[in-house]
ROKOLBA-929521 format. One record per residue: residue in three letters; x, y, z of N, C-alpha, C in turn. Coordinates in steps of 0.05 Angstrom, whole numbers, padded with zeros to 5 digits, always signed. Example, Ala and Ser with C-alpha at 12.3 -4.5 7.8 and 13.67 -1.06 7.14 Angstrom:
ALA+00264-00114+00156+00246-00090+00156+00264-00066+00156/SER+00257-00045+00142+00273-00021+00143+00258+00001+00157/
END
This chain:
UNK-00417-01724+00567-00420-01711+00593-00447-01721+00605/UNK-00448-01728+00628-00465-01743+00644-00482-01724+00652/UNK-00512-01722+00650-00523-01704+00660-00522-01697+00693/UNK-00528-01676+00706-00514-01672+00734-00546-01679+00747/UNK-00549-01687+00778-00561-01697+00792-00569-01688+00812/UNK-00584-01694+00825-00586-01682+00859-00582-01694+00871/UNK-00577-01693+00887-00570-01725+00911-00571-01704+00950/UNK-00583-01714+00961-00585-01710+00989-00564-01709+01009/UNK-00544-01690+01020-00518-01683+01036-00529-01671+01056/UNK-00509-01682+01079-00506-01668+01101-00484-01643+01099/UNK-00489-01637+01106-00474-01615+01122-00454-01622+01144/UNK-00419-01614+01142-00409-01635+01160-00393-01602+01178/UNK-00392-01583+01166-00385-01575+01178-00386-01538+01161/UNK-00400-01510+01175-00397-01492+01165-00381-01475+01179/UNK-00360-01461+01157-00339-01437+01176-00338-01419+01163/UNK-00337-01403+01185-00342-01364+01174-00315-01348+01157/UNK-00309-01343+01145-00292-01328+01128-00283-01304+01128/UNK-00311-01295+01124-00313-01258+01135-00334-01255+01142/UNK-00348-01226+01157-00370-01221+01170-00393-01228+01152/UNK-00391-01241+01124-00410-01235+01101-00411-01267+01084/UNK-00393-01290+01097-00390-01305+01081-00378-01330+01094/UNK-00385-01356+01087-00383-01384+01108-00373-01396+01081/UNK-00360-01415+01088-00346-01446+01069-00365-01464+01082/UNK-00377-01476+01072-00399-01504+01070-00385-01527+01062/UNK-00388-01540+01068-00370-01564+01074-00389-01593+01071/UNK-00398-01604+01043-00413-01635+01051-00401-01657+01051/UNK-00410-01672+01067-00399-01693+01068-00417-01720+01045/UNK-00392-01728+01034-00407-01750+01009-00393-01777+01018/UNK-00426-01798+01016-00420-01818+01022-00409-01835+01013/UNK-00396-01860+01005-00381-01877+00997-00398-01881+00972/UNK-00422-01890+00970-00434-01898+00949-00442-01874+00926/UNK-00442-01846+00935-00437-01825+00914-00406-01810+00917/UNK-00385-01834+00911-00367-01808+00910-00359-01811+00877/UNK-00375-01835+00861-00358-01815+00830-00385-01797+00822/UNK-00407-01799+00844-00419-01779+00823-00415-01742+00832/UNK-00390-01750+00852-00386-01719+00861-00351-01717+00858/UNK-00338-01741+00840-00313-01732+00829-00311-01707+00809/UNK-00294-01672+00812-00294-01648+00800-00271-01651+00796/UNK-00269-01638+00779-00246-01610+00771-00247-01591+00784/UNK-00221-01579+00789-00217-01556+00801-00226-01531+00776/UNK-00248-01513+00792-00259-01490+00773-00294-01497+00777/UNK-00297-01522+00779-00322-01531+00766-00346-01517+00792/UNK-00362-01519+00798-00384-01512+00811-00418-01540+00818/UNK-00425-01522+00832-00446-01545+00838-00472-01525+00844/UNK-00501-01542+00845-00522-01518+00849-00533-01532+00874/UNK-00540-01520+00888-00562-01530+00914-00582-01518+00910/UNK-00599-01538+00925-00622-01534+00929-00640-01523+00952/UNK-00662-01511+00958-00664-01517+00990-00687-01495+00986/UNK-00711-01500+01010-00732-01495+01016-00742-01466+01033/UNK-00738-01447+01031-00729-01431+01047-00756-01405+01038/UNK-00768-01402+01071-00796-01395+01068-00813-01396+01063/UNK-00814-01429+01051-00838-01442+01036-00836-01443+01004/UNK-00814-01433+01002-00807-01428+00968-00785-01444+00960/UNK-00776-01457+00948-00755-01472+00936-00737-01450+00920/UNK-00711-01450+00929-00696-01442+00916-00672-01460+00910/UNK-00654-01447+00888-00633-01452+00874-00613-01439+00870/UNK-00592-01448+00873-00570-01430+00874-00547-01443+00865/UNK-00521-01425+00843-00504-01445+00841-00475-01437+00851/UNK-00454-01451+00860-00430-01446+00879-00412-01458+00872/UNK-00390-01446+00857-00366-01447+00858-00348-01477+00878/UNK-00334-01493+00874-00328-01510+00889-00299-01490+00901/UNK-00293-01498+00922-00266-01474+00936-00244-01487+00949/UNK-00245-01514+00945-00224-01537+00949-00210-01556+00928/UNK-00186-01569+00928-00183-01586+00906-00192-01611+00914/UNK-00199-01623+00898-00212-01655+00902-00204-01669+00925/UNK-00225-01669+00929-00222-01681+00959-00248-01709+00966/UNK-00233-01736+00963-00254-01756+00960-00271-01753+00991/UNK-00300-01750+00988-00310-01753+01013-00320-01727+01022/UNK-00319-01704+01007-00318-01684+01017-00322-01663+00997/UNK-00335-01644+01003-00341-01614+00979-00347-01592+00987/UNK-00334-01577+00987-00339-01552+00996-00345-01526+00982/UNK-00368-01507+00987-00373-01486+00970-00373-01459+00993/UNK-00365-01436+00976-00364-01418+00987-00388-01390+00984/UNK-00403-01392+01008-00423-01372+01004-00422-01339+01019/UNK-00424-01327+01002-00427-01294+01000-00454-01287+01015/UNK-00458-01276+01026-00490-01256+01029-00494-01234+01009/UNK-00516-01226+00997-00510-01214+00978-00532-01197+00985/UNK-00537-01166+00980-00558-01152+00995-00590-01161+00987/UNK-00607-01175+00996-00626-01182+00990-00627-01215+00974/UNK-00611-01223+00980-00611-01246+00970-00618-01273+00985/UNK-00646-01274+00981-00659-01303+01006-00646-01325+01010/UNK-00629-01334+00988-00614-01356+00996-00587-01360+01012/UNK-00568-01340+01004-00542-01334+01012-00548-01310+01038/UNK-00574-01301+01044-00581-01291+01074-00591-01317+01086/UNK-00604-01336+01080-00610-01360+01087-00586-01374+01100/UNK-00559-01385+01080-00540-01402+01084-00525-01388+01100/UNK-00517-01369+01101-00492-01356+01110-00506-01347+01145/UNK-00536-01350+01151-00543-01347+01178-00554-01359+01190/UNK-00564-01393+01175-00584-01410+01188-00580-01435+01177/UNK-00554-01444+01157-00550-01472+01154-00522-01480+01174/UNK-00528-01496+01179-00514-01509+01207-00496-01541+01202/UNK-00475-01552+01206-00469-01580+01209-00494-01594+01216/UNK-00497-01614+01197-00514-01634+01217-00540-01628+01192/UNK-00546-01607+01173-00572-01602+01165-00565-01614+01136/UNK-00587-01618+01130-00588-01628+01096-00599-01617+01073/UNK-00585-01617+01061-00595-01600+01036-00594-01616+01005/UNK-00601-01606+00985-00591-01620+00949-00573-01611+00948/UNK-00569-01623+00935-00524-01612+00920-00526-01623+00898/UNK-00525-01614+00872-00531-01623+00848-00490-01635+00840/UNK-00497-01657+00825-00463-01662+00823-00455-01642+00799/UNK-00428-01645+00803-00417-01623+00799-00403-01623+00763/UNK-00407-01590+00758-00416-01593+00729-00393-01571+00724/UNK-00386-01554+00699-00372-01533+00682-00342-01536+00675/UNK-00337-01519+00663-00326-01517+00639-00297-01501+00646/UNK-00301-01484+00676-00278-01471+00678-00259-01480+00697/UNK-00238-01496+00680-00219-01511+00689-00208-01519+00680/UNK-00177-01533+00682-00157-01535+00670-00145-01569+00668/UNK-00132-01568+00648-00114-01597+00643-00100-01600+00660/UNK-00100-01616+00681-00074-01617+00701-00047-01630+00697/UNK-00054-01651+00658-00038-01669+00668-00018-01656+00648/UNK-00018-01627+00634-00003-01618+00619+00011-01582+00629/UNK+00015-01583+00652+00018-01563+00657+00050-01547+00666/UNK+00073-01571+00652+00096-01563+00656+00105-01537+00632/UNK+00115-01521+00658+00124-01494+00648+00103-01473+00639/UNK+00077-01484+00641+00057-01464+00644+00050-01448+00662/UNK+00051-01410+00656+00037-01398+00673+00016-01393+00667/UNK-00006-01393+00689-00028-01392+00694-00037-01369+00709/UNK-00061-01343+00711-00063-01321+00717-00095-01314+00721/UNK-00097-01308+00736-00131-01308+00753-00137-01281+00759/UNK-00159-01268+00752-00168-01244+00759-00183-01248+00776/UNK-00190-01239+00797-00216-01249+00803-00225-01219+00828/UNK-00253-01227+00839-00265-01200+00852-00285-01210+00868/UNK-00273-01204+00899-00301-01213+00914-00301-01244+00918/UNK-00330-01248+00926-00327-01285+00913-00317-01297+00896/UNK-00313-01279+00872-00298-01295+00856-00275-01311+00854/UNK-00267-01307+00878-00242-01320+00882-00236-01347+00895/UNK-00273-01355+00893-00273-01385+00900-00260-01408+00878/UNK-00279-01398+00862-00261-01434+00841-00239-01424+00836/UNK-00222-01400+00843-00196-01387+00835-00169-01411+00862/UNK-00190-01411+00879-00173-01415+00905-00167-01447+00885/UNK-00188-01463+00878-00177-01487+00882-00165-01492+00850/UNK-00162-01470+00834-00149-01477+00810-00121-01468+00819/UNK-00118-01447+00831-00089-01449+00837-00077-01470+00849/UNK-00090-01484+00872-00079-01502+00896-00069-01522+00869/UNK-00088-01527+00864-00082-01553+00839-00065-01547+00826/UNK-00065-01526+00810-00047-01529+00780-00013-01521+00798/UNK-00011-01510+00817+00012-01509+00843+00025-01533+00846/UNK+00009-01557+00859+00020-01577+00868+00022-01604+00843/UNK+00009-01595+00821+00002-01615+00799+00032-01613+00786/UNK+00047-01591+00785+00074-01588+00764+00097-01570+00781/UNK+00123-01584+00785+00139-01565+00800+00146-01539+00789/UNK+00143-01543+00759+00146-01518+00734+00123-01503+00737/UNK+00094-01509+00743+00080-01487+00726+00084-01466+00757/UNK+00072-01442+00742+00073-01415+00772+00041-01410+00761/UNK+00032-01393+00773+00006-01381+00783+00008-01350+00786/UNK-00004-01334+00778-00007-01308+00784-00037-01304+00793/UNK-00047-01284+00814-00075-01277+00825-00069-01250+00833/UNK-00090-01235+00816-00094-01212+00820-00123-01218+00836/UNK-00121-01201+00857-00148-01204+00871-00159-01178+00888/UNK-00176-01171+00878-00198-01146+00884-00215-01141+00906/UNK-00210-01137+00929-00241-01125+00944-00243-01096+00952/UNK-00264-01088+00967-00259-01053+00976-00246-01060+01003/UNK-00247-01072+01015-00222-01072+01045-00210-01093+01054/UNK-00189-01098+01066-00177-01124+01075-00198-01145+01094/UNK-00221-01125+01109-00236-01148+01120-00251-01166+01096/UNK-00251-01151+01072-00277-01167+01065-00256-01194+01042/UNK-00245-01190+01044-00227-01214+01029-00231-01240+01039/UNK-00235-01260+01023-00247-01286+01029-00218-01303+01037/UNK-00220-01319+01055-00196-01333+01044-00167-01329+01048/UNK-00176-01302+01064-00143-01289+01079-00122-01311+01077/UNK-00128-01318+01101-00105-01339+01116-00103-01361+01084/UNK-00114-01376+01074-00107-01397+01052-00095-01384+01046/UNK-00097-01360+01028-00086-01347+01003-00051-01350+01014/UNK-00053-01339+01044-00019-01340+01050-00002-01357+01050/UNK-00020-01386+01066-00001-01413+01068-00005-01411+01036/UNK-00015-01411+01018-00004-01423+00990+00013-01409+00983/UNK+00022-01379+00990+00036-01358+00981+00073-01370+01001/UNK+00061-01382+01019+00089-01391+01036+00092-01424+01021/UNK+00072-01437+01019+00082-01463+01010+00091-01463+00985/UNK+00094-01441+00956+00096-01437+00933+00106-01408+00935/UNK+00126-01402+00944+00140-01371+00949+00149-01366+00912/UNK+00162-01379+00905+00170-01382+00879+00155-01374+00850/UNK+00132-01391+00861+00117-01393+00837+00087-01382+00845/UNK+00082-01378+00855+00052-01352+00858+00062-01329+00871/UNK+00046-01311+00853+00053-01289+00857+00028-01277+00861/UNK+00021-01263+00888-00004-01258+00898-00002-01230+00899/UNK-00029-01222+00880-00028-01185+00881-00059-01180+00894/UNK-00061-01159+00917-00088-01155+00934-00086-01128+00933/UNK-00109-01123+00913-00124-01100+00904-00146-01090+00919/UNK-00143-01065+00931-00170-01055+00955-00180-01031+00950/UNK-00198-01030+00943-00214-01006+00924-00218-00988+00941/UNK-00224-00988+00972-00234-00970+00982-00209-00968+01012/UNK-00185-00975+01010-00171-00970+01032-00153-00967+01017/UNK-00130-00961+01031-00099-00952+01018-00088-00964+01026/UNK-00068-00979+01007-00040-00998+01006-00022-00984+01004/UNK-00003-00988+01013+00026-00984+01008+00038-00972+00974/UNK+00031-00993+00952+00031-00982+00931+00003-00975+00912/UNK+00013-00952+00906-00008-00942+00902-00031-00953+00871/UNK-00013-00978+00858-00010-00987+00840-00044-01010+00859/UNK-00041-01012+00877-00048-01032+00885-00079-01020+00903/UNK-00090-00993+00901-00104-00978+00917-00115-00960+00898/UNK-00148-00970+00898-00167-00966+00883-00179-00977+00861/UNK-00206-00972+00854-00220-00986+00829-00203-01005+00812/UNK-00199-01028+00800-00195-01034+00773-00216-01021+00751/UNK-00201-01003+00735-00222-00994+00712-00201-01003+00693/UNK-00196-00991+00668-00181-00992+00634-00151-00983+00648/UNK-00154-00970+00657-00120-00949+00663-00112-00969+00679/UNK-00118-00973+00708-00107-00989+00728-00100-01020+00723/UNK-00118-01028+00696-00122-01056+00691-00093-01061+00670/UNK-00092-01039+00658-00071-01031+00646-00036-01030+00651/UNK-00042-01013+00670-00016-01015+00692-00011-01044+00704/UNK-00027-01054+00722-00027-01086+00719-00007-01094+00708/UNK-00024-01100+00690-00021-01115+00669+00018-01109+00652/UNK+00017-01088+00658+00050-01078+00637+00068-01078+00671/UNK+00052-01066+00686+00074-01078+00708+00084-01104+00721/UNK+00055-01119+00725+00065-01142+00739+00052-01161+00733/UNK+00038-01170+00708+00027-01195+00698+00037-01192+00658/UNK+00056-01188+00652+00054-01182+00624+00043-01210+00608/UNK+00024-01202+00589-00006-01217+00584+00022-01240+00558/UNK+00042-01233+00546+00056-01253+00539+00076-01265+00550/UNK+00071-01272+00575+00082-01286+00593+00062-01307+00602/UNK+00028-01300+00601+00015-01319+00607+00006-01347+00590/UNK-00001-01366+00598-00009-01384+00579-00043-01388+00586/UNK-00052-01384+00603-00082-01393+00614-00089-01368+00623/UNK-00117-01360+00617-00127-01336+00641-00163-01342+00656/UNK-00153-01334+00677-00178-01343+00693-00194-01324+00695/UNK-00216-01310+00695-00233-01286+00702-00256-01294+00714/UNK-00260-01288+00748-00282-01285+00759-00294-01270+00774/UNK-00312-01258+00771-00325-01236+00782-00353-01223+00766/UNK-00356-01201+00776-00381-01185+00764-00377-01180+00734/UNK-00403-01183+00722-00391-01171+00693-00378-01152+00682/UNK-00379-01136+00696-00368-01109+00688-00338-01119+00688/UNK-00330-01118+00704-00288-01130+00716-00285-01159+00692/UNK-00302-01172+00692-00295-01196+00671-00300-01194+00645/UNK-00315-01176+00630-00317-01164+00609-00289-01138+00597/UNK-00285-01124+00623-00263-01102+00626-00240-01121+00612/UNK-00235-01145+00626-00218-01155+00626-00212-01166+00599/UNK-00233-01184+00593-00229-01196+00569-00221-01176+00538/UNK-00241-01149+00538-00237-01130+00527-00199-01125+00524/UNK-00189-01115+00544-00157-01106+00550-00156-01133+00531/UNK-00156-01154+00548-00134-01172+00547-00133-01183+00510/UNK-00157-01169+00487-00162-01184+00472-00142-01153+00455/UNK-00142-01132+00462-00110-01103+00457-00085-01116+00459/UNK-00082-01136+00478-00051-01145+00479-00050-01172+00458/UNK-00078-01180+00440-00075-01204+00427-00073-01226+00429/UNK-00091-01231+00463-00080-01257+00480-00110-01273+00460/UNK-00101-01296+00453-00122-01314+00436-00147-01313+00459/UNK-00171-01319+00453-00199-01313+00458-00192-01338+00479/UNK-00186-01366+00461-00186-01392+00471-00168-01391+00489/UNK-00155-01375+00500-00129-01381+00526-00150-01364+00542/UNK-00172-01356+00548-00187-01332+00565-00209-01354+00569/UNK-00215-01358+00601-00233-01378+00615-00244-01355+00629/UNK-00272-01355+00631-00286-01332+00648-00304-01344+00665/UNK-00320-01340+00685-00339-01345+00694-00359-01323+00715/UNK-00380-01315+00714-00390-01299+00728-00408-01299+00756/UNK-00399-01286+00763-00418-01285+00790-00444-01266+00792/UNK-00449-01248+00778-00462-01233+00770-00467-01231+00741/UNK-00493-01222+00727-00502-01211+00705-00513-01182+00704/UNK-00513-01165+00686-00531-01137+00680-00528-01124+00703/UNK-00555-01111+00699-00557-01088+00727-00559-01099+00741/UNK-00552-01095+00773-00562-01093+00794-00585-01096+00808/UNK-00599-01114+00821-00626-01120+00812-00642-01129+00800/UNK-00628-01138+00774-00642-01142+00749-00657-01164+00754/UNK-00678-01164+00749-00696-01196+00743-00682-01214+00726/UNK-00678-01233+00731-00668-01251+00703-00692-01278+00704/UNK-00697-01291+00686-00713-01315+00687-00740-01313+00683/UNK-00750-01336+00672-00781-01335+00677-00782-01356+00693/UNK-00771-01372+00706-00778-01396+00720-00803-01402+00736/UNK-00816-01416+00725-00841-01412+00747-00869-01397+00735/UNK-00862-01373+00720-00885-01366+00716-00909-01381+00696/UNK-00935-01378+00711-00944-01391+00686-00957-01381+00666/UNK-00967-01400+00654-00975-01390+00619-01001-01415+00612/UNK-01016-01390+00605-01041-01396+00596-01043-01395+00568/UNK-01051-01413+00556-01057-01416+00518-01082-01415+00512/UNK-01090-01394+00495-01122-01387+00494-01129-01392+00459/UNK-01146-01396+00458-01150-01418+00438-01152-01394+00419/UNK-01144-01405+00391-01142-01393+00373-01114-01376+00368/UNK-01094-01367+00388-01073-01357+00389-01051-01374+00378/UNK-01037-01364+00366-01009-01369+00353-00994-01387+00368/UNK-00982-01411+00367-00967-01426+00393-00939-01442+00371/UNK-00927-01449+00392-00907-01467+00385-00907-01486+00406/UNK-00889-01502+00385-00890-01538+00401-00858-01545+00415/UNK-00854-01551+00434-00826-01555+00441-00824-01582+00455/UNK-00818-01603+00440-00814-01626+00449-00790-01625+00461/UNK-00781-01642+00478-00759-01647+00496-00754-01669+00504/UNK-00733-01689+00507-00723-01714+00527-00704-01709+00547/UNK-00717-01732+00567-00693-01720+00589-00702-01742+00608/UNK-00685-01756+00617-00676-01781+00620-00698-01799+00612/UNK-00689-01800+00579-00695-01823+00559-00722-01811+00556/UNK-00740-01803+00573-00779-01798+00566-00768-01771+00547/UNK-00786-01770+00525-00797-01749+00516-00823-01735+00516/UNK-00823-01711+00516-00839-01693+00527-00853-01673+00515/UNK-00882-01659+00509-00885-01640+00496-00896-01621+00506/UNK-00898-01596+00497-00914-01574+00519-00915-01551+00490/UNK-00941-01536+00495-00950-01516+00470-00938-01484+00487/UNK-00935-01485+00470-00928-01440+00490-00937-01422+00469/UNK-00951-01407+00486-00955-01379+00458-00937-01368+00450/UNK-00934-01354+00422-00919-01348+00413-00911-01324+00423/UNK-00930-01304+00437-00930-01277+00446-00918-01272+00468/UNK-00920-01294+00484-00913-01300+00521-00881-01296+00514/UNK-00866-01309+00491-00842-01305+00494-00833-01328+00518/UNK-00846-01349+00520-00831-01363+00533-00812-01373+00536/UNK-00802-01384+00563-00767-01397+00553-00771-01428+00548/UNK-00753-01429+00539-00756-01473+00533-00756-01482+00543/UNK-00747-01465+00582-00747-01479+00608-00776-01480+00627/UNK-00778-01454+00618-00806-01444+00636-00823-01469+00626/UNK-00823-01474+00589-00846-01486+00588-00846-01516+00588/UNK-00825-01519+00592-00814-01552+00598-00814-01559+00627/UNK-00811-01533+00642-00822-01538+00675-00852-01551+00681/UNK-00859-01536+00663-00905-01535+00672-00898-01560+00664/UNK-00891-01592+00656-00896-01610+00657-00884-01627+00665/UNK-00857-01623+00667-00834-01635+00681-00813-01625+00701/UNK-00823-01621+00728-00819-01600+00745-00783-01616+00756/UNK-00772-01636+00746-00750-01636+00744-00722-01640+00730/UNK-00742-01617+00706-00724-01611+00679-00692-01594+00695/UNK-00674-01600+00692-00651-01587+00712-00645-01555+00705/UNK-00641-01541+00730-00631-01515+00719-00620-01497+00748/UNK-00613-01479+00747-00599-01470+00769-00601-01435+00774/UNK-00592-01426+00757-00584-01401+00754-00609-01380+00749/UNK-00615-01396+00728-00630-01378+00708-00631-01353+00689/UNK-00595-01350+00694-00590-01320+00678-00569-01332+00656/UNK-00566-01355+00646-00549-01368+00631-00520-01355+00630/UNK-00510-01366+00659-00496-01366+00675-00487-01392+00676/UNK-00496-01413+00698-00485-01430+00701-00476-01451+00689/UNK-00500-01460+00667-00492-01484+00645-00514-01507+00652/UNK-00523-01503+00673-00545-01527+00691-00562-01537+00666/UNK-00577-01518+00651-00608-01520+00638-00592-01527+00609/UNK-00569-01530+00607-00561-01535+00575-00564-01559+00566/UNK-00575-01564+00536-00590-01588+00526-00574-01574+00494/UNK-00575-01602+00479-00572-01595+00446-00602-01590+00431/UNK-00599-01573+00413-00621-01566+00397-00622-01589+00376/UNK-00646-01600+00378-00653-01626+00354-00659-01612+00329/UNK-00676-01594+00324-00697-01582+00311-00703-01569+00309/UNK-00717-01555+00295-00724-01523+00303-00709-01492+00296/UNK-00704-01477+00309-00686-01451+00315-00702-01441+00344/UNK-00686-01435+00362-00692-01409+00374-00677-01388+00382/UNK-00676-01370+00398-00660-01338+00399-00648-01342+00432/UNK-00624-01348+00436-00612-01339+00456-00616-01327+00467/UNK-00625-01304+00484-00629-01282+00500-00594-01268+00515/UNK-00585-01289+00527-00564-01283+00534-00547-01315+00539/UNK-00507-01314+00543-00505-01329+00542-00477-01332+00551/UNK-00469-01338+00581-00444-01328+00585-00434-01359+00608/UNK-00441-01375+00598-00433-01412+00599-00429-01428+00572/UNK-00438-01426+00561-00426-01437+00530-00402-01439+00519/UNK-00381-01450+00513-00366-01439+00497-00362-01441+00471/UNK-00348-01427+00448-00358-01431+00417-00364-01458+00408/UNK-00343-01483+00418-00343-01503+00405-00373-01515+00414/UNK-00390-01508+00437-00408-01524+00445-00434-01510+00424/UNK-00428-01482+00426-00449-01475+00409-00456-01480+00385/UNK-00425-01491+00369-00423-01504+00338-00438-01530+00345/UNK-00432-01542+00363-00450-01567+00364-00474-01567+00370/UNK-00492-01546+00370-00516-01545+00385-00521-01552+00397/UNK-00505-01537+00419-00522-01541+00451-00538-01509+00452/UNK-00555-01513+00474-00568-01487+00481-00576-01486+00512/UNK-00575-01458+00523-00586-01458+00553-00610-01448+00548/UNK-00626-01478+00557-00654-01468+00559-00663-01449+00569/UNK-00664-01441+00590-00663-01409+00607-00672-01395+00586/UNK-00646-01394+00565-00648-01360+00556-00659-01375+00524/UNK-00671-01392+00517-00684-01401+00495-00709-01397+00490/UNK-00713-01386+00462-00748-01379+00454-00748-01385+00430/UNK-00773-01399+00423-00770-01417+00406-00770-01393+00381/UNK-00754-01395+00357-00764-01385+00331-00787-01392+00310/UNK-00789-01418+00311-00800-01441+00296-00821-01451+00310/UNK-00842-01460+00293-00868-01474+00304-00867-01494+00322/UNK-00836-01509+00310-00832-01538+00328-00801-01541+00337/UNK-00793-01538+00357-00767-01541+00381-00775-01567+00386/UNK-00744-01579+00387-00738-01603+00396-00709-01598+00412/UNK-00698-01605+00437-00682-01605+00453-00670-01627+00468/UNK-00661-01636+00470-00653-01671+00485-00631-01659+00508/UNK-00637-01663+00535-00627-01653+00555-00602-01682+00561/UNK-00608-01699+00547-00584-01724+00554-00565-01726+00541/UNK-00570-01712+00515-00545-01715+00496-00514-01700+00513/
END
C-alpha cells in the first residue's frame, strides 16, 4: 500500500444538500489521476488554513469512481472550525490539499454475483454508503443492496433525491428503509430512535442478518457499536461486519495531542522513537511521563509525518511497529489481520519500551 499524499485541487464545483451540508467536488488533473484512483467506501483527508491555524479533516468519498473528479461530502457539525469553514466559505474556483485516497471500507467488486450487501448508516454516514451501493448495484445484475438509513427529520437527510434515482434505477434490488427519529412515518416500525429493541425489529422484519453476505456500519459510535453488538446475537461472522466512524466517545471529547509540545528536562526518564518515512529515518526523545503519542513526537521534527484524524479513526498516521512495544490508546481503523502484522496508529501510540521503531513506508 502506497503511502497517501497531498497534492493541491481546485475546487470545481460546491452543492448544498441540506441546510447543514455541501458535496465538494475536485477536480484532478491528468497527471494525478492514478494517484487519486479509489474504491468505493474509501475516504480522503484535506487540508486547509483556516484562521491562521491549519487544520485537518477526513471525508468519506460520496461518488463511484469517477476519472477526473472526487467528491466529498461535508456536514457542519456544532462548533466545528472546519466543516463551519467548508460548508460556508469554500467556493468553486478555491484550492485546497486533498490527501489521495486511503481505507479499508470497501468491497470486491469483481466477486459480487448473488451477493447481498446491507448498510446501516446515520447522518453523514451515509456518504461512503452512497457510493458503495451505486457500485456494488451496477457492478453485478445479481447482487441487491439493502440501506437502512437514520436521521431526526426528512430535511436533514443527505442525498434525498440520489437515494431515489438509485431506488428507481434498481427497484428490484435495493431496498431503501428511512428511519426519522424525531418526526413520524407512516410505519411506525420506521419512527423513532434506533436503540436494541427497534434495531431488533429491523432486523427480524426487514433485513434478516442470514440473508446478508456483507455489512456496512456508518455513523456515531454509539449506532455502530449497537450494531455490531446485535449483529454478533444473530452470529453474523465479525469478518462479514465493515464499520467506519464518524464520531468517537463523548461529545466534545478532546482526542489527540497533535501539536502540543514537550519539553525534556534533564535527568528525567525518556524514550527513543525512531521512525522512517519516505526512506529518511528519524529520531526524537519523549519523556516517559508526558505520555506522548509516536505522532506528537515525530511531528516536533518532521512536521510532515501524515495524519488526519487524530482519534484513530481514520487510518492516515498508521505505520508498522519495527521494535519496541507500545499501548494503543484507542483503535477503530485497523483491522485484525493488520494488527497481526504490526501495524499501529501513531495517534493513539505510547511508547512501552525505552526504544520504538515505526516505518511509515512499509
Amino acid at each position: 500500500m502506497a503511502r497517501a499524499r497531498f497534492h493541491t485541487l481546485a475546487v470545481a464545483e460546491v452543492r448544498p444538500l441540506t441546510a447543514a451540508s455541501v458535496e465538494v467536488t475536485f477536480a484532478v488533473p491528468d497527471d494525478l489521476h492514478g494517484e487519486y484512483d479509489y474504491l468505493p467506501g474509501q475516504h480522503v483527508a484535506l487540508r486547509a488554513t483556516v484562521g491562521g491555524k491549519e487544520l485537518r479533516r477526513s471525508y468519506s468519498i460520496c461518488r463511484p469512481p469517477t476519472p477526473g473528479r472526487i467528491s466529498v461530502a461535508i456536514k457542519r457539525d456544532l462548533g466545528g472550525a472546519f466543516s463551519t469553514w467548508a460548508t460556508s466559505e469554500l467556493h468553486a474556483g478555491d484550492r485546497i490539499d486533498v490527501m489521495s485516497p486511503q481505507g479499508t471500507f470497501t468491497i470486491d467488486l469483481t466477486a459480487l454475483d448473488g451477493v447481498h450487501v446491507a448498510g446501516i448508516a446515520a447522518g453523514s454516514g451515509i456518504t461512503p454508503l452512497m457510493a458503495l451501493a451505486s457500485s456494488v448495484l451496477s457492478a453485478s445484475d445479481t447482487s441487491t443492496f439493502t440501506l437502512v438509513y437514520t436521521n431526526r427529520t426528512a430535511i436533514d437527510v443527505m442525498f434525498l433525491e440520489e437515494l431515489a434515482d438509485l431506488k428507481d434505477r434498481y427497484p428490484s434490488r435495493l431496498a431503501l428503509h428511512h428511519v426519522l427519529s424525531r418526526e413520524q412515518r407512516s410505519a411506525p416500525l420506521l419512527s423513532g430512535r434506533i436503540d436494541e429493541e427497534r434495531l431488533r425489529t429491523i432486523l427480524d422484519a426487514l433485513l434478516p442478518p442470514d440473508t446478508v453476505d456483507q455489512w456496512f456500519l456508518c455513523g456515531p459510535f454509539e449506532l455502530v457499536q449497537l450494531c455490531r453488538d446485535v449483529l454478533e446475537t444473530y452470529d453474523v461472522p465479525r469478518q462479514s461486519i465493515h464499520f467506519e466512524l464518524f464520531t468517537t466517545g463523548e461529545p466534545g471529547e478532546v482526542r489527540g495531542d497533535v501539536g502540543h509540545p514537550v519539553v525534556v528536562h534533564e535527568g528525567e526518564r525518556t524514550a527513543e522513537i525512531e521512525f522512517t518515512l519516505d526512506g529518511q529515518t528519524s529520531t526524537v526523545t519523549t519523556p516517559v511521563d508526558a505520555n506522548e503519542s509516536v505522532l506528537n513526537a515525530a511531528l516536533r521534527v518532521r512536521p510532515d509525518v501524515p495524519f488526519a484524524c487524530t482519534g484513530g479513526v481514520c487510518g492516515t498516521c498508521r505505520a508498522r511497529l519495527l521494535s519496541g512495544d507500545v499501548r494503543m490508546t484507542e483503535n477503530y481503523a485497523l483491522e485484525p489481520e493488520e494488527l497481526e502484522a504490526g501495524y499501529v496508529l501513531t495517534c493513539q501510540s505510547h511508547p512501552l519500551t525505552e526504544k520504538v521503531a515505526v516505518d511509515y513506508d512499509v
